[in-house]
C-alpha positions as a printed Julia matrix, in Angstrom:
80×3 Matrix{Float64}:
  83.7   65.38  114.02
  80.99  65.8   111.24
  79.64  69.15  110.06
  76.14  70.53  111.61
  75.03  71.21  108.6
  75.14  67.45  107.65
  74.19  66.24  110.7
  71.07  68.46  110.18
  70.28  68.44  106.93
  70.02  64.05  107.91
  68.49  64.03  110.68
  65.38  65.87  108.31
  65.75  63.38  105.57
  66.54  66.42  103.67
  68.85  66.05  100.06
  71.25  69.01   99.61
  68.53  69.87   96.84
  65.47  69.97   99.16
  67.53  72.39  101.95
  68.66  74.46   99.28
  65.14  74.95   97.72
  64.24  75.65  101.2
  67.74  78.08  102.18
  66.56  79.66   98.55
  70.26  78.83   97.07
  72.3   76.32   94.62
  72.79  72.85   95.47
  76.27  74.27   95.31
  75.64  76.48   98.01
  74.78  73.65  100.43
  77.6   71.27   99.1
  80.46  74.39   99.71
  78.84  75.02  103.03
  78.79  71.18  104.08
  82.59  70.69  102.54
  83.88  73.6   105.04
  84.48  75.63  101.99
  82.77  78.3   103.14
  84.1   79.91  106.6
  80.96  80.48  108.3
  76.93  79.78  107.15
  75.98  82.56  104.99
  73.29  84.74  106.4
  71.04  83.96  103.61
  70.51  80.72  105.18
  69.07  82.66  108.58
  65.53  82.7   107.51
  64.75  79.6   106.42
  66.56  77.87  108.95
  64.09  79.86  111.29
  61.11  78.4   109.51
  62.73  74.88  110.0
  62.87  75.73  113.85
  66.6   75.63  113.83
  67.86  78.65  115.61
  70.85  80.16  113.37
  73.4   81.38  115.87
  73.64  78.17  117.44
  73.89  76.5   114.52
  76.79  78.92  113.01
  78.52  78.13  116.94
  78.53  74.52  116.04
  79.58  74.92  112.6
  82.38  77.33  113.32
  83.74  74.82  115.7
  83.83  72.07  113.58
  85.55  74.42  111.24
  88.33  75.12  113.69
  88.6   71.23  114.56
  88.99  70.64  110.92
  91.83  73.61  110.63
  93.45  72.08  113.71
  93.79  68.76  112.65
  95.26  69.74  109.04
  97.45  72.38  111.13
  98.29  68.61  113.26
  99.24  67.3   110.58
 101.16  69.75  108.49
 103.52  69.54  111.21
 104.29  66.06  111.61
C-alpha cells in the first residue's frame, strides 16, 4: 500500500517543495508526513488542501489506514 499523500501529491505533478509552499510548511514537513513519521496529517495542512479541492477528512481516513497497514505489517513481522 502507498501513502495518500504520495499518491496525491503525483497524481498533481506536485514536488514535496511545491505542496509544501502550497500546505505553507518545510519540505520536511511533507517528507515526515509522506514517510509515516507523523501519526496523522497535521491540521495545518486542512486549508490548503481545501483550495486544492481535496477534502481533508477523507484524506486523513486514507492516510490513517495506510498508517495502521504499515504498523501491522512491522507488528507481522516482529513476530515471525
Amino acid at each position: 500500500m502507498i501513502n495518500p499523500i504520495m499518491i496525491l501529491r503525483k497524481k498533481m505533478r506536485l514536488s514535496r517543495n511545491e505542496l509544501a509552499l502550497i500546505m505553507g510548511i518545510s519540505y520536511a514537513g511533507v517528507a515526515q508526513v509522506e514517510q509515516g513519521k507523523m501519526a496523522a496529517i497535521p491540521d495545518t495542512w486542512k486549508r490548503g488542501l481545501e483550495e486544492l479541492g481535496i477534502d481533508f477528512y477523507e484524506l486523513q481516513e486514507d492516510f490513517l489506514e495506510w498508517r495502521e497497514a504499515e504498523r501491522e505489517a512491522v507488528m507481522e513481522r516482529v513476530a515471525r
